[in-house]
C-alpha positions in Angstrom: 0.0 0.0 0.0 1.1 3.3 -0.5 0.0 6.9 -0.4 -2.0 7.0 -3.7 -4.1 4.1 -3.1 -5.2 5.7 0.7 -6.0 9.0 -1.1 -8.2 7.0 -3.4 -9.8 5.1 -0.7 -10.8 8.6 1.3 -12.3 9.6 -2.2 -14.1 6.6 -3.4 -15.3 6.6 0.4 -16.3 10.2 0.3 -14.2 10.4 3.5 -14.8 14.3 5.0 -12.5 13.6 8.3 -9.4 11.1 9.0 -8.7 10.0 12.4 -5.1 9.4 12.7 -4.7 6.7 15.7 -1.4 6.1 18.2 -1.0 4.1 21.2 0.1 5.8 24.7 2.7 3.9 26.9 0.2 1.6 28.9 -1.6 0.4 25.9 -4.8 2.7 25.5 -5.3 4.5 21.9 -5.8 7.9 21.2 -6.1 10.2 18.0 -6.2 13.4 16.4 -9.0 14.2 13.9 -8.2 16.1 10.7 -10.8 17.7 7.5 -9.8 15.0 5.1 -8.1 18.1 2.8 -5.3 18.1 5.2 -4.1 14.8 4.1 -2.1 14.7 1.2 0.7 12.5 0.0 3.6 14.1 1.8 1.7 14.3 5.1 3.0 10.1 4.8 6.2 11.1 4.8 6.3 14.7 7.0 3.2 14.2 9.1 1.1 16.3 11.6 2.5 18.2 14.4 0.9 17.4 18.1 1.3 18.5 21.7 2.9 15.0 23.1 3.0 16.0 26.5 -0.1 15.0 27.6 0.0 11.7 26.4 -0.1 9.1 29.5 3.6 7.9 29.6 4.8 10.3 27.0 7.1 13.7 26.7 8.1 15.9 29.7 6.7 19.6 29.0 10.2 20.7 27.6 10.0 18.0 24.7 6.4 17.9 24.2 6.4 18.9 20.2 5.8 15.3 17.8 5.0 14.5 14.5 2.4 11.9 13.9 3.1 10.3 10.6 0.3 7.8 9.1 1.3 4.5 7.7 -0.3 3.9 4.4 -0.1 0.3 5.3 -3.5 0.2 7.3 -6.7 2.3 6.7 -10.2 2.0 7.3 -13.6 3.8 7.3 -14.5 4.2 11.0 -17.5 2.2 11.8 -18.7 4.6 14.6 -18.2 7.7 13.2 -21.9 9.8 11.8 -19.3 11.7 9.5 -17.5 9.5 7.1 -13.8 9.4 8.6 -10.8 7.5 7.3 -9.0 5.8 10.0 -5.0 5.5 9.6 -2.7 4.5 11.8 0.3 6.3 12.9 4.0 6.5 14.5 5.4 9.1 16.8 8.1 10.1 15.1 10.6 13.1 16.9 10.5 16.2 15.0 14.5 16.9 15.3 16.1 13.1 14.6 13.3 12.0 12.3 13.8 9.2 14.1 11.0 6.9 16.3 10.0 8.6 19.9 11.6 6.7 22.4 8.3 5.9 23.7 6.4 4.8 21.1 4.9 1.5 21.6 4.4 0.9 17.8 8.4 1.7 17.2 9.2 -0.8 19.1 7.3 -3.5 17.3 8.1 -2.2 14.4 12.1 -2.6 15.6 11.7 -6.2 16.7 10.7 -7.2 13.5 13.3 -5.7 11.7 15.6 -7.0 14.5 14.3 -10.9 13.5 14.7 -10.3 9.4 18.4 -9.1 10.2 18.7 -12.7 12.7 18.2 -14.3 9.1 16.9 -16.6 11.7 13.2 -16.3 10.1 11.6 -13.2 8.1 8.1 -13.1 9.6 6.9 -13.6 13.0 3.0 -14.5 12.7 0.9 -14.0 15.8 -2.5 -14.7 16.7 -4.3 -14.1 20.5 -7.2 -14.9 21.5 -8.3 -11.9 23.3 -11.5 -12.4 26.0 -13.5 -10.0 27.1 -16.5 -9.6 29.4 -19.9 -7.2 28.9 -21.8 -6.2 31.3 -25.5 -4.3 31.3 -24.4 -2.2 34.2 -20.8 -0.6 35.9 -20.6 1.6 39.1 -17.3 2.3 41.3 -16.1 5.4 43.3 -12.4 5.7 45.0 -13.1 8.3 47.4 -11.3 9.1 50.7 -14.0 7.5 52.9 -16.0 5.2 50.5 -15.3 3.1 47.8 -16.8 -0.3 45.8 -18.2 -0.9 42.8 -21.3 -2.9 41.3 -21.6 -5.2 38.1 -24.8 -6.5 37.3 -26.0 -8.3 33.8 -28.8 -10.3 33.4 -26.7 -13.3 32.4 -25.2 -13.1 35.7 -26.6 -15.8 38.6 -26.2 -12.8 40.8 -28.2 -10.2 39.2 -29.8 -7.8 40.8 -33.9 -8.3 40.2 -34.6 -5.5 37.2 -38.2 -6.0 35.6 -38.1 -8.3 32.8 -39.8 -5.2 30.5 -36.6 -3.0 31.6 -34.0 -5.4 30.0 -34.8 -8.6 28.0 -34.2 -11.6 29.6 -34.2 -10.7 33.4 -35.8 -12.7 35.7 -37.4 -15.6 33.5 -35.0 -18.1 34.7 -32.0 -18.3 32.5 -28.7 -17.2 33.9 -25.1 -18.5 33.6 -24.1 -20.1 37.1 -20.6 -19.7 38.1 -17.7 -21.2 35.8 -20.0 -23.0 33.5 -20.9 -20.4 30.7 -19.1 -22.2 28.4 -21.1 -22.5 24.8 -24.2 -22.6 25.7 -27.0 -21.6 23.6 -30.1 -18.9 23.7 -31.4 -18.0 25.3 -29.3 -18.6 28.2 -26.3 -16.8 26.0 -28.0 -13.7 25.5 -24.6 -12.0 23.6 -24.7 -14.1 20.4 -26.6 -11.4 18.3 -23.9 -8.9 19.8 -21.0 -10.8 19.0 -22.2 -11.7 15.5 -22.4 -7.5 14.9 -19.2 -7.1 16.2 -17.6 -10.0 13.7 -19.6 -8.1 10.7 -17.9 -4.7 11.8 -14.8 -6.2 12.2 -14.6 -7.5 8.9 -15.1 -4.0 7.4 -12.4 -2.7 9.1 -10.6 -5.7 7.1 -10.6 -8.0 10.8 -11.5 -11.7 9.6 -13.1 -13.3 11.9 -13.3 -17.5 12.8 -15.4 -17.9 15.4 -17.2 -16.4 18.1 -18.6 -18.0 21.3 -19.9 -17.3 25.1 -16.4 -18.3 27.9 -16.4 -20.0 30.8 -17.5 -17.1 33.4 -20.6 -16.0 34.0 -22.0 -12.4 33.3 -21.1 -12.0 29.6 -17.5 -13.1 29.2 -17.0 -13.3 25.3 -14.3 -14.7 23.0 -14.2 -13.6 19.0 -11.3 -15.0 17.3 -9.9 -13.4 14.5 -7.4 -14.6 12.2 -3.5 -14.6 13.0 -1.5 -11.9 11.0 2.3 -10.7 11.1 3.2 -9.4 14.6 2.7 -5.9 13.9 -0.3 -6.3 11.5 -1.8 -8.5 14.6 -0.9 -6.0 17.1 -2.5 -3.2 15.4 -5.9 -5.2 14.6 -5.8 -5.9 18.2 -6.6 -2.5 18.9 -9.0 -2.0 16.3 -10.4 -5.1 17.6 -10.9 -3.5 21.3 -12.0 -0.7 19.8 -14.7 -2.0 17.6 -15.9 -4.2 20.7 -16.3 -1.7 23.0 -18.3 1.0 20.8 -20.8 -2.0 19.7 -21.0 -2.8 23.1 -22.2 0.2 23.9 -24.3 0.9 21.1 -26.4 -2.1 22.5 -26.5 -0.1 26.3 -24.0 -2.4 27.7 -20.3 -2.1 29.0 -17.4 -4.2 27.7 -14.3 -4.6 29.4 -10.8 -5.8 28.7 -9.9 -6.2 33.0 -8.5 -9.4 33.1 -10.5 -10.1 36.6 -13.2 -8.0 36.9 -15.2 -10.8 39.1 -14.8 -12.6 42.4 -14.8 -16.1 42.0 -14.9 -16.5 38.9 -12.9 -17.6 35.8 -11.0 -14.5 34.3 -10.0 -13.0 31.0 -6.7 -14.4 29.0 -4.9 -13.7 25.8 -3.2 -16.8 24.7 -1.2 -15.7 22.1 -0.4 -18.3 19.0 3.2 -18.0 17.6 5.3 -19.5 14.9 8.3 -18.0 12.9 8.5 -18.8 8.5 11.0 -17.9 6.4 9.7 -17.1 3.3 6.9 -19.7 2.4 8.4 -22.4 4.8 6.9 -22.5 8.5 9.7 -23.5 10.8 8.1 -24.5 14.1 7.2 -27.8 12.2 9.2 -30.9 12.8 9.9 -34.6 14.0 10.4 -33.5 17.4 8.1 -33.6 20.3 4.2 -32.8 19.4 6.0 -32.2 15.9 7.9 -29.9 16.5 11.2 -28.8 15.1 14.4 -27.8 17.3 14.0 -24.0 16.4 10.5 -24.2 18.3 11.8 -26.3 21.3 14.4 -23.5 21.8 11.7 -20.9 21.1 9.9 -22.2 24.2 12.7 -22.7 25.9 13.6 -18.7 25.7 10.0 -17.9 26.4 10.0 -20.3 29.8 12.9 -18.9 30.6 12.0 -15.1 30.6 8.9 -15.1 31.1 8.9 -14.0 34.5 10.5 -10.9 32.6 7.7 -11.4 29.9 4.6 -10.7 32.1 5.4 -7.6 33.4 4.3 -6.8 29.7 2.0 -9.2 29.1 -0.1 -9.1 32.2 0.7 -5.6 33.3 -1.9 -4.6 35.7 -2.2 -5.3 39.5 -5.3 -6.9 38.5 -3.8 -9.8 36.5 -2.2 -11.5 39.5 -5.7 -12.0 40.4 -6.1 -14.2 37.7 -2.7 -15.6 37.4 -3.1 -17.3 40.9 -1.6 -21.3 41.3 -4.2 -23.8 41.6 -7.2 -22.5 39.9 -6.5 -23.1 36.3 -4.4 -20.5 35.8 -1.7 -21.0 33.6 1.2 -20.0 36.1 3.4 -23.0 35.6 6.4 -22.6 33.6 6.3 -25.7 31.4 5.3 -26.7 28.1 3.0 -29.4 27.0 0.8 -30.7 23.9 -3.0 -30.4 24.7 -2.0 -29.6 28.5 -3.8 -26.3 29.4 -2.7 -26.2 32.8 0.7 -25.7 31.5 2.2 -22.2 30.1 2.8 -23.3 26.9 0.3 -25.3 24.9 1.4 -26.6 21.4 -2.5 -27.2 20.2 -3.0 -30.4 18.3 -5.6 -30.0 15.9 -3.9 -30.5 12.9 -1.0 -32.1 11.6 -0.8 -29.4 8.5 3.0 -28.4 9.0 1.8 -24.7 8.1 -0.4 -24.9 10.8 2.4 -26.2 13.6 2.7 -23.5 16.4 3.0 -22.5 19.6 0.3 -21.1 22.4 1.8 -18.9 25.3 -0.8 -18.5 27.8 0.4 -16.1 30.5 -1.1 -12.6 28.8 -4.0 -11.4 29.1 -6.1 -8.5 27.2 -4.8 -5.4 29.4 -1.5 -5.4 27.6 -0.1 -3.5 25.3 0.2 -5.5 22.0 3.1 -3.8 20.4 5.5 -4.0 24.0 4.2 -7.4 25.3 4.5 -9.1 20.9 8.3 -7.8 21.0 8.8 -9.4 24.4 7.6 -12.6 23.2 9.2 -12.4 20.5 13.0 -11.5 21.4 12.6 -14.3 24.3 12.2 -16.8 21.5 14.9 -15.5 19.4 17.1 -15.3 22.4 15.9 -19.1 23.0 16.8 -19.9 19.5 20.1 -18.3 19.6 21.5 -19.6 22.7 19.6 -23.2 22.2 17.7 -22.9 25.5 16.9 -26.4 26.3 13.0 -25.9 27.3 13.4 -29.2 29.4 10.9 -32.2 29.2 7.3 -31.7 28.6 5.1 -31.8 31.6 1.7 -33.7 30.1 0.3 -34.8 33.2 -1.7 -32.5 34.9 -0.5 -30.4 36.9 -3.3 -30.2 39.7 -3.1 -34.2 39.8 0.6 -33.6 40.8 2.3 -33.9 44.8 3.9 -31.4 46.1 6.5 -33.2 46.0 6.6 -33.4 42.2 5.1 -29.5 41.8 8.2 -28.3 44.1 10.5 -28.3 40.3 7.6 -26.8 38.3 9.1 -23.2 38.5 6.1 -20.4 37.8 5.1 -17.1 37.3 5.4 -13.9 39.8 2.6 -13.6 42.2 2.4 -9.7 41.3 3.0 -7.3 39.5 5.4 -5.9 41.8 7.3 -9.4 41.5 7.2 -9.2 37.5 8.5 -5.6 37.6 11.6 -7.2 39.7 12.0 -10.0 37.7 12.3 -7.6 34.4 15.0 -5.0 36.0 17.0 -8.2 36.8 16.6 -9.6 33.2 15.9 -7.1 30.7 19.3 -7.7 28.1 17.5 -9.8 25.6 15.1 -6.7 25.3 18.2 -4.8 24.2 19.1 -6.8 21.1 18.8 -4.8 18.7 17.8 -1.7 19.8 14.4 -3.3 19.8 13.6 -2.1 23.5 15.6 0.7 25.1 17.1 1.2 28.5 14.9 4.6 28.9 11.7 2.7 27.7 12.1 0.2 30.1 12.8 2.2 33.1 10.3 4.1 32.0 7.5 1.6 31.8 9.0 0.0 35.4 8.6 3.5 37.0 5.0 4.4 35.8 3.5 0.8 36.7 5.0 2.0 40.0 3.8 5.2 41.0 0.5 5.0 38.7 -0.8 1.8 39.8 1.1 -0.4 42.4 1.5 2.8 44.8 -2.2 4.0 44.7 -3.5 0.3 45.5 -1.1 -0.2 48.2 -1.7 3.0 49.7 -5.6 2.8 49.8 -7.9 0.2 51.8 -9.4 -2.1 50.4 -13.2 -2.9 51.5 -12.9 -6.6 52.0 -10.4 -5.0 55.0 -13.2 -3.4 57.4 -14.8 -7.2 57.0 -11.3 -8.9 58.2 -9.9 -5.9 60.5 -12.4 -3.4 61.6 -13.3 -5.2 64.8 -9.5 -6.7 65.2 
């Protein structure tokens, strides 16, 4: 693609606005809306000048001025929009150098994949993730200094709350989803299949192909729309269209969608198991004669991602709130082993086909709060690094795990417990983030810092309201 055929596109579209999107630090998008007049071919290469210094994660006041330069690679027509608006996509780039911000998520996905072609190791890392979500028909919280809690109610939910049958279809007449077992069911006890159907139809205008779509295992509304895999980039960036288009449905419809990986108590939460395999031109190289038929290069793939994942998660379940689904001993996959069909373990090699291009990889640890573009280039420089230094991933563990002694769970290494852990465990292995100059010192202290005082600090500073049950009369 290239600047002429977007130009054509916003024509033949009758575009009047484009929306040029970025990603701040934590993951979250933003964008700047322009008259479609202002976009001409040389705004692809010079771009449009924004304040950066707002931006969560972003420029100190004294460095605040950025271009924003659109990549001709991706467009759309918003969905959401009443005026027709091209969407594009677009990179901070650092109006002095020329060169990527420093804190650009998208820069540094785009440098890990440059990084993997000059390995000559493989020329195209393919992801796929399988990101759940939950909706919900009503959300409430406060944080103040003398009160706080929140409410979910849906009337999926075994819990909810009593709301006429006339005020929202499906209350009250029986059908809810009890705890943990929300897996497939039909109508009417899934009430979401009608939404999830309108979210796979927008998708696929955006150019998002969907292969399935079903109701998870928690009750409430938790949803799972798979789309297909794409190169790491071109599947980070539909991620976020993905989120996006979900949560404007969603709320088209009156409801809430949500990417919190554990927004309810006792109950299952919401991962991002994220498919991997390496080609090289048109050869797939995670196929082999090797264990679940795989080839050496993928053994040693696992064996860098078992080996740093630790470091991994602090990108790929980056909230406080992850730990609370990462959590040994409720199907969580904390344990830092590999297995074929094993989903207890934190590496699955599915077995559904023997198609050699279809051989690959599972890692099971993320979850949906991440940022594609930082936690994809983690993943993906802890399997080169596998590959390079032949990390022996160890046997496979396919028995299952929750069947195992203690005795025999003692050598299973796992996860951090926290985020706090995972933050520790990236300062103290961060150097295969540096190959490259895929990941930068200043990006990662940067990222280690504002998890810090943004989240971990305020939620160990402030009481939490299961305390007054446990303490208030201690």
């Amino acid at each position: 693609m290239n600047a002429k055929t977007v130009l054509k596109y916003a024509s033949d579209q009758e575009a009047k606005f484009v929306s040029v999107r970025f990603t701040d630090l934590p993951g979250s998008w933003q964008h700047l809306t322009f008259p479609i007049n202002q976009l001409e071919e040389g705004t692809f290469e010079d771009g449009f000048g924004f304040d950066a210094s707002s931006i969560r994660g972003w420029a100190a006041i004294h460095e605040s001025d950025m271009l924003l330069v659109p990549d001709p690679a991706r467009f759309w027509m918003d969905p959401f929009s009443e005026e027709p608006t091209l969407c594009l996509i677009g990179n901070a780039v650092d109006p002095i150098t020329k060169e990527g911000y420093a804190f650009d998520p998208r820069a540094v996905a785009i440098r890990a994949e440059s990084y993997l072609k000059f390995t000559a190791l493989a020329d195209t890392a393919y992801f796929g993730p399988e990101a759940e979500f939950f909706v919900f028909d009503s959300v409430k919280y406060h944080n103040d200094q003398n009160s706080a809690g929140y409410s979910i109610d849906s009337d999926e939910g075994h819990w909810n709350t009593g709301r006429d049958a006339d005020e929202f279809r499906g209350t009250n007449l029986g059908y809810h989803i009890r705890a943990k077992e929300g897996y497939v069911p039909v109508s009417p006890i899934d009430t979401l299949g009608d939404l999830r159907s309108e979210i796979s139809l927008i998708l696929a205008t955006c150019g998002i192909n969907v292969e399935c779509h079903h109701h998870e295992v928690a009750t409430a509304g938790q949803c799972e729309i798979d789309f297909r895999y794409s190169t790491m980039l071109g599947t980070a960036d539909n991620l976020q269209i993905f989120k996006y288009v979900v949560r404007n449905t969603a709320f088209q419809y009156g409801k809430a969608a949500t990417f919190m990986p554990k927004p309810l108590y006792g109950d299952n939460g919401s991962g991002m198991h994220c498919h991997q395999s390496l080609w090289k031109g048109e050869k797939p190289l995670f196929a082999g004669d090797g264990y679940a038929g795989l080839s050496e290069m993928a053994l040693y793939y696992i064996g860098g991602l078992l080996k740093h994942a630790p470091a991994i998660v602090a990108f790929a379940a980056p909230t406080t709130n992850s730990y609370k689904r990462l959590v040994p001993g409720f199907e969580a996959p904390v344990n830092l082993a590999y297995s074929a069909r094993n989903r207890s373990a934190a590496i699955r090699i599915p077995m559904f086909h023997t198609n050699p291009k279809l051989k690959r990889l599972e890692f099971r640890p993320p979850d949906p709060s991440c940022n594609p573009y930082l936690a994809f280039s983690a993943m993906l420089l802890a399997g080169i690094d596998g590959i390079q230094n032949r990390i022996d991933p160890g046997e496979p563990l396919d028995k299952d795990i929750y069947d195992l002694s203690p005795e025999q769970l003692k050598d299973v290494p796992s996860l951090p417990g926290s985020l706090d852990e995972s933050l520790k465990a990236l300062e103290n292995d961060h150097d295969f983030l540096l190959k490259g100059d895929v990941f930068t010192p200043r990006i990662i202290e940067r990222w280690i810092r504002y998890k810090r005082e943004k989240e971990i600090d305020p939620l160990r500073l402030r009481p939490h309201p299961l305390e007054y049950s446990m303490y208030f009369d201690v």
